[in-house]
Kinemage of the C-alpha trace (Angstrom):
@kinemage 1
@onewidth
@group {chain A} dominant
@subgroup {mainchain}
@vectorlist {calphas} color= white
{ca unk a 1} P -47.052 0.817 -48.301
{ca unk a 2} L -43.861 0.052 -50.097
{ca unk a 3} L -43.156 3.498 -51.393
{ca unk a 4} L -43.595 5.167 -48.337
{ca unk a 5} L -40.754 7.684 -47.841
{ca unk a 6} L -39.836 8.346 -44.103
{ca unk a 7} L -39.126 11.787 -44.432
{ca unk a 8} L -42.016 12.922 -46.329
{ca unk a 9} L -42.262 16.266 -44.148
{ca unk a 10} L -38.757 17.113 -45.669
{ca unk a 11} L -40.050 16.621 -49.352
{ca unk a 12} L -40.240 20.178 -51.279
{ca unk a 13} L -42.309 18.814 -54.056
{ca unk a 14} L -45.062 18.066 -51.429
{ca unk a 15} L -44.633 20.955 -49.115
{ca unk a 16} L -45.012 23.874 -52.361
{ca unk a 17} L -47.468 24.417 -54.674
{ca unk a 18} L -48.729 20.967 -54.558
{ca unk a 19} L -49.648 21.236 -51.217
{ca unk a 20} L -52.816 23.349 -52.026
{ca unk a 21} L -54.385 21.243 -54.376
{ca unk a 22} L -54.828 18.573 -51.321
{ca unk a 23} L -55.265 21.367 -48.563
{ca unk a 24} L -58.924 21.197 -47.664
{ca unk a 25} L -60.131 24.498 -48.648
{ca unk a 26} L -62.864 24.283 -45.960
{ca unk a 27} L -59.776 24.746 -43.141
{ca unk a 28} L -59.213 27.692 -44.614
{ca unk a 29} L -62.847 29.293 -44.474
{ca unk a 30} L -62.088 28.212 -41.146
{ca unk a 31} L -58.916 30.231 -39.750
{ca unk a 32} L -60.692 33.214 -38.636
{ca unk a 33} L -62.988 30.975 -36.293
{ca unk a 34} L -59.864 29.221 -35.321
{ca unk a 35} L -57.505 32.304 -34.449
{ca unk a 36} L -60.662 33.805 -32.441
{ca unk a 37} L -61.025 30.746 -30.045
{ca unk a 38} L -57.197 30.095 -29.942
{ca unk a 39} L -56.649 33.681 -28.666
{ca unk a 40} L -59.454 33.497 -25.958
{ca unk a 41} L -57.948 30.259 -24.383
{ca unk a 42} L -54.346 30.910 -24.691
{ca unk a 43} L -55.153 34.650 -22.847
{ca unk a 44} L -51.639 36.483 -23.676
{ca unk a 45} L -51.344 39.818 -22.840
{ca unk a 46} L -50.847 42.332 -25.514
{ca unk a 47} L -47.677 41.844 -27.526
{ca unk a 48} L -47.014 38.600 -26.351
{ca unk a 49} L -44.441 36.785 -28.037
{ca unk a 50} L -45.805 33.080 -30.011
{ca unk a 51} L -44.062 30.723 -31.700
{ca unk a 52} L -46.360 28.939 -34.314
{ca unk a 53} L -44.136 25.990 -35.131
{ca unk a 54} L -44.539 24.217 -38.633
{ca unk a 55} L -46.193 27.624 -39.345
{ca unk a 56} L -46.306 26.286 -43.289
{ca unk a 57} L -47.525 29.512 -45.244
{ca unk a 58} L -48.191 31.308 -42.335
{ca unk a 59} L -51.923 30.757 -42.210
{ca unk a 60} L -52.061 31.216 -38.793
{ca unk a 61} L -49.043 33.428 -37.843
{ca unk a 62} L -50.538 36.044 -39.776
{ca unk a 63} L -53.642 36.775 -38.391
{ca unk a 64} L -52.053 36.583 -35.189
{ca unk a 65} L -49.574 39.354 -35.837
{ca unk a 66} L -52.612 41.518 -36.960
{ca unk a 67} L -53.849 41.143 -33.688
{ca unk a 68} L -50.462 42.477 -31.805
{ca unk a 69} L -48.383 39.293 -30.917
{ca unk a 70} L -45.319 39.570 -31.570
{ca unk a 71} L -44.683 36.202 -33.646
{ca unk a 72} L -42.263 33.767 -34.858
{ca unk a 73} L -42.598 31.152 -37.982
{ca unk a 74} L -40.538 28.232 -37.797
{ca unk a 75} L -40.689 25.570 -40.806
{ca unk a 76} L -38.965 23.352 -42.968
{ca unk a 77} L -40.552 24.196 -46.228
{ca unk a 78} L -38.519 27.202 -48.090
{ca unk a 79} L -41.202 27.225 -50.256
{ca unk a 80} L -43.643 27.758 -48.119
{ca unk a 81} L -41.765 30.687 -45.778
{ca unk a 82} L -41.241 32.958 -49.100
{ca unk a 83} L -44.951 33.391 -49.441
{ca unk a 84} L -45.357 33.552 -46.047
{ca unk a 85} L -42.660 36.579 -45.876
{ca unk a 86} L -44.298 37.820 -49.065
{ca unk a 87} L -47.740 37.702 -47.654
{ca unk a 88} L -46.347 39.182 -44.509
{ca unk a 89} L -44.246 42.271 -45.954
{ca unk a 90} L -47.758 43.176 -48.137
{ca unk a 91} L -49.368 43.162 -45.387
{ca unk a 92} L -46.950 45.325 -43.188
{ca unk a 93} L -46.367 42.773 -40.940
{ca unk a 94} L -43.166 42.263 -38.520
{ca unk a 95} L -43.195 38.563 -38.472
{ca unk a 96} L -40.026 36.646 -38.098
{ca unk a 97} L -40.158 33.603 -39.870
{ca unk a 98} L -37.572 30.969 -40.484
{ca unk a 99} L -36.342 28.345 -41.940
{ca unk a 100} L -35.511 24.625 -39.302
{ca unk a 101} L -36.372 21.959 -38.046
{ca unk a 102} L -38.972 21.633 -35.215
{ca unk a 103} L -36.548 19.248 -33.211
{ca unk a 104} L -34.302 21.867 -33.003
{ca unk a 105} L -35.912 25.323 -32.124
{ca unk a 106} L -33.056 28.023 -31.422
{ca unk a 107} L -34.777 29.448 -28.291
{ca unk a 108} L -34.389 29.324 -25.004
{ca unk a 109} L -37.642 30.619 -22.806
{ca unk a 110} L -38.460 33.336 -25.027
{ca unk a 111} L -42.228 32.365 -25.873
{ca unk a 112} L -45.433 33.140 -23.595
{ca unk a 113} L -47.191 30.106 -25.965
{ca unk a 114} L -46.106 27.670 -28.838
{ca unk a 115} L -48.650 26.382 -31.363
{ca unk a 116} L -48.517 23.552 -33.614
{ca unk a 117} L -52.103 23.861 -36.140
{ca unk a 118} L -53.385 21.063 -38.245
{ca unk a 119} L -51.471 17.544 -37.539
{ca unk a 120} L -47.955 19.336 -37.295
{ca unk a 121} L -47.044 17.423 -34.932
{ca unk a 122} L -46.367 13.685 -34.776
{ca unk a 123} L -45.366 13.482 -38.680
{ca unk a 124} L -41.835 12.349 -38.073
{ca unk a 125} L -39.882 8.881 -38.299
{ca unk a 126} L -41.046 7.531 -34.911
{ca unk a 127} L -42.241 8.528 -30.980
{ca unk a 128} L -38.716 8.976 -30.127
{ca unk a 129} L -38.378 11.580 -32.716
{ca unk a 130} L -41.878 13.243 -31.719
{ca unk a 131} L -40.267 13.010 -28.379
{ca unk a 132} L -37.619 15.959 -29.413
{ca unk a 133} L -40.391 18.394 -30.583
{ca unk a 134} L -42.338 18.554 -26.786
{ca unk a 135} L -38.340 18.491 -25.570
{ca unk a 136} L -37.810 21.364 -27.661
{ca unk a 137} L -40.605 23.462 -27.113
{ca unk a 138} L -40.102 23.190 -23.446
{ca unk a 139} L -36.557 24.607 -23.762
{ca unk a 140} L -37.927 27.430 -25.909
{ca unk a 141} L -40.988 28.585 -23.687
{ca unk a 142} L -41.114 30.391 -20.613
{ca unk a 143} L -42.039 29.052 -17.474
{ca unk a 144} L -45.654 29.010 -16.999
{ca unk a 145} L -45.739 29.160 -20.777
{ca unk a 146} L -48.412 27.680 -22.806
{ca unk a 147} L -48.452 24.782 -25.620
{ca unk a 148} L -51.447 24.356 -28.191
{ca unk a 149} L -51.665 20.925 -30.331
{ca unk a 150} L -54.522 20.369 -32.854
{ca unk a 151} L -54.242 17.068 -34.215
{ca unk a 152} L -56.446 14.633 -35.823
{ca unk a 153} L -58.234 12.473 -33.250
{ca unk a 154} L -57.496 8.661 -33.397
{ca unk a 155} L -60.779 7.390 -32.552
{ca unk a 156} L -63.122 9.549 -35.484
{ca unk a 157} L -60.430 8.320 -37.859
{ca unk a 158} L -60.603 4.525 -37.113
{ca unk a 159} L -64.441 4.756 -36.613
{ca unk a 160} L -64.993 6.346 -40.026
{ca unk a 161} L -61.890 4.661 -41.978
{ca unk a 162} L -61.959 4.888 -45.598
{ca unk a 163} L -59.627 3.133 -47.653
{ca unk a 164} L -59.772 5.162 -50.651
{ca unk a 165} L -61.374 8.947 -51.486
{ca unk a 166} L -60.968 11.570 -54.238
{ca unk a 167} L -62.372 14.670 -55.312
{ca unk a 168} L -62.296 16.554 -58.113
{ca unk a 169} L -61.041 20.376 -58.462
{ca unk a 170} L -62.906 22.904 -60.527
{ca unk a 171} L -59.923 22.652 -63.159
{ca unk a 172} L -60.940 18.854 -63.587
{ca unk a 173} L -57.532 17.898 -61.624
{ca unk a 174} L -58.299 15.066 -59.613
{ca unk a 175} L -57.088 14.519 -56.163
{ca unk a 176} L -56.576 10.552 -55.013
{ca unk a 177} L -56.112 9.053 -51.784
{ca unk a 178} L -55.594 5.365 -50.568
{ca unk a 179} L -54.932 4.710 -47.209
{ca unk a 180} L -53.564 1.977 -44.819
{ca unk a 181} L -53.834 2.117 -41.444
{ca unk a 182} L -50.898 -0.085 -39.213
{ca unk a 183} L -52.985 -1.002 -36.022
{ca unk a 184} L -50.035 -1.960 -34.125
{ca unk a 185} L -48.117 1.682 -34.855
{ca unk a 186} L -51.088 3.433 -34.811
{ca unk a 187} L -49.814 5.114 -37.958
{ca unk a 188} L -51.911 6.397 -40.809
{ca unk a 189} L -49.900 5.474 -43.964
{ca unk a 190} L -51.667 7.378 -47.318
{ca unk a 191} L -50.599 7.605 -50.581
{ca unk a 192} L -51.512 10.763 -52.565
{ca unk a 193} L -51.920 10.767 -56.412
{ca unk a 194} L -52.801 14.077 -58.388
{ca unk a 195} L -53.895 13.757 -61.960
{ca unk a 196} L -53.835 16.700 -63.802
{ca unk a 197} L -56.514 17.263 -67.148
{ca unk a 198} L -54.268 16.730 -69.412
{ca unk a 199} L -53.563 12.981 -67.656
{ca unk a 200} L -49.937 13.845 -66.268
{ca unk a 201} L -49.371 12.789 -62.883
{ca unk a 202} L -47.534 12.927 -59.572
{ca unk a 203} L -47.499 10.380 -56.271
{ca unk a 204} L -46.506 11.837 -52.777
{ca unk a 205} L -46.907 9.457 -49.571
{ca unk a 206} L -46.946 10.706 -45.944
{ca unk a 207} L -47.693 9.526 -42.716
{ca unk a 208} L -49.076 10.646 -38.947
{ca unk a 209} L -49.117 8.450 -35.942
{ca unk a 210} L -52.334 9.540 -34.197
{ca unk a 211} L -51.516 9.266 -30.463
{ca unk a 212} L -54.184 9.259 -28.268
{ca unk a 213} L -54.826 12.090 -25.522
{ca unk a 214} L -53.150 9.496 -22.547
{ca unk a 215} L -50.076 8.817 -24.827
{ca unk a 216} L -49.784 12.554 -25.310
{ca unk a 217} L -50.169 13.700 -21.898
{ca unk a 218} L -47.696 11.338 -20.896
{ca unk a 219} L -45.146 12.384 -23.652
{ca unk a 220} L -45.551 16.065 -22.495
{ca unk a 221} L -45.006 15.457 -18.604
{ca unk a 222} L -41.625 13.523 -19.867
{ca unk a 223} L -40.742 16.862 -21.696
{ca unk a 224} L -41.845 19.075 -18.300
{ca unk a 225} L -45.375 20.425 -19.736
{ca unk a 226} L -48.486 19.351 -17.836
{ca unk a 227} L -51.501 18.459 -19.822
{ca unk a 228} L -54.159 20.884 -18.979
{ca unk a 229} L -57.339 20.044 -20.894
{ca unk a 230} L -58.154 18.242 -24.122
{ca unk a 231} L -61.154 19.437 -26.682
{ca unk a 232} L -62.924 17.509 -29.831
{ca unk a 233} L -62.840 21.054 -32.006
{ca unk a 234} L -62.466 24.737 -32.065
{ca unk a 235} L -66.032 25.261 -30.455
{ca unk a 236} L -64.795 24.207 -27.282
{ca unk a 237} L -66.854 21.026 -27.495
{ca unk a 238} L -66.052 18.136 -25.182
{ca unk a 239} L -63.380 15.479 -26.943
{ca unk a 240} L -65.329 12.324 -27.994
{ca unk a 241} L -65.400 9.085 -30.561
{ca unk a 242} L -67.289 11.481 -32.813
{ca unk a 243} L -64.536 14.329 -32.758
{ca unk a 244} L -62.972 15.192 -35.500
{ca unk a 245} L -59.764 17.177 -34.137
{ca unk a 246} L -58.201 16.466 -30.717
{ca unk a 247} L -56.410 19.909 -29.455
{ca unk a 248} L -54.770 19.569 -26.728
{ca unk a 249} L -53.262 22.327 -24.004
{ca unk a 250} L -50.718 21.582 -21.830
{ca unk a 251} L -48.506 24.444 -19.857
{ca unk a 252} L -44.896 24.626 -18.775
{ca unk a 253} L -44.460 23.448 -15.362
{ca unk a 254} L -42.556 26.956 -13.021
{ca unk a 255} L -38.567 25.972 -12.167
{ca unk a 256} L -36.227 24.058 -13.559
{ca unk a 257} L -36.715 22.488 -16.799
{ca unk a 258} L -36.464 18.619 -17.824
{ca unk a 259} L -35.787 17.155 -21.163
């Protein structure tokens, strides 16, 4: 994909208002479902302290602050934290949310869990790079800490590949994707065109290397997390070729850190 920019996460056009006209909106009928089995499995004890990492608008973080944890936001989008701190304060919410990047995460062992929700992770330049996130959330959780990951699973992708989708928005805006898919990275490349009604339009590119669960556990042992258990959705079901999502738990290993 010649036009591919590297650091598409870093791109404010993408990561604003933009953003929700390609944001499935089924997801979102979803979070409720999704914040009930994440709480169950994670088990913190009242006012627990969680760090939802690439917390975008805060889609998550908010509902779990309603619920008593005491939560952190950490993103890159500016965009996206000022609605999240708007949606937040209207909601009389204490959530701390700010503004970096998930390599660098200025806490040391102050988090019972760290979540990264929908294909945060592994959207950066290269493994060595994805390397620094599990580095830096072992630094910043405590020991015996926990670590969620829902990502898209490798295997449902490449079984049900399509080189090109749209849709079309109830405005008539219409929402393009092509897609090329580099075997030997094992790295989704996509290209992302919206057309407005009025036949203006705008191109945004991004890409996710889609590890698969023995690639991740190993990554997280390096980083001093132990892979606990590995799922194919938020129901709990067993991970599979036919799963959609691969979430993934892994906890911080008691003593010293490494990383």
């Amino acid at each position: 994909m010649d036009d591919f920019n590297p650091r598409w996460y870093a791109d404010p056009r993408l990561h604003g208002d933009d953003y929700f006209l390609v944001f499935p909106p089924a997801v979102l009928e979803q979070t409720a479902s999704q914040v009930e089995w994440l709480v169950s499995l994670l088990e913190l004890a009242a006012g627990a302290r969680v760090l939802d990492l690439a917390c975008g608008w805060g889609r998550i973080a908010l509902p779990l602050a309603q619920r008593g944890f005491r939560v952190t936001g950490l993103d890159l989008s500016e965009a996206f934290l000022a609605r999240a701190r708007q949606d937040a304060q209207g909601a009389g919410l204490d959530i701390d949310f700010r503004h970096g990047d998930m390599r660098q995460i200025p806490f040391v062992e102050e988090f019972d869990a760290v979540i990264m929700m929908w294909t945060a992770f592994a959207a950066l330049e290269s493994d060595e790079e994805d390397q620094k996130v599990l580095n830096a959330v072992a630094h910043a959780l405590r020991p015996g800490g926990r670590f969620f990951i829902d990502q898209a699973s490798r295997e449902s992708i490449i079984r049900n590949y399509r080189g090109r989708d749209w849709w079309e928005r109830e405005d008539g805006t219409l929402v393009l994707h092509e897609r090329e898919f580099n075997l030997l990275e094992s790295r989704n490349y996509v290209r992302m065109t919206i057309i407005e009604p009025d036949g203006s339009r705008r191109v945004y590119t991004h890409a996710i290397r889609l590890y698969t669960p023995r690639e991740l556990a190993g990554m997280l042992e390096r980083a001093g997390l132990r892979f606990r258990q590995v799922w194919g959705g938020f129901d709990g079901q067993d991970y599979s070729l036919d799963s959609r999502r691969m979430i993934v738990l892994a906890k911080k290993a008691p003593g010293p850190e490494r990383g």
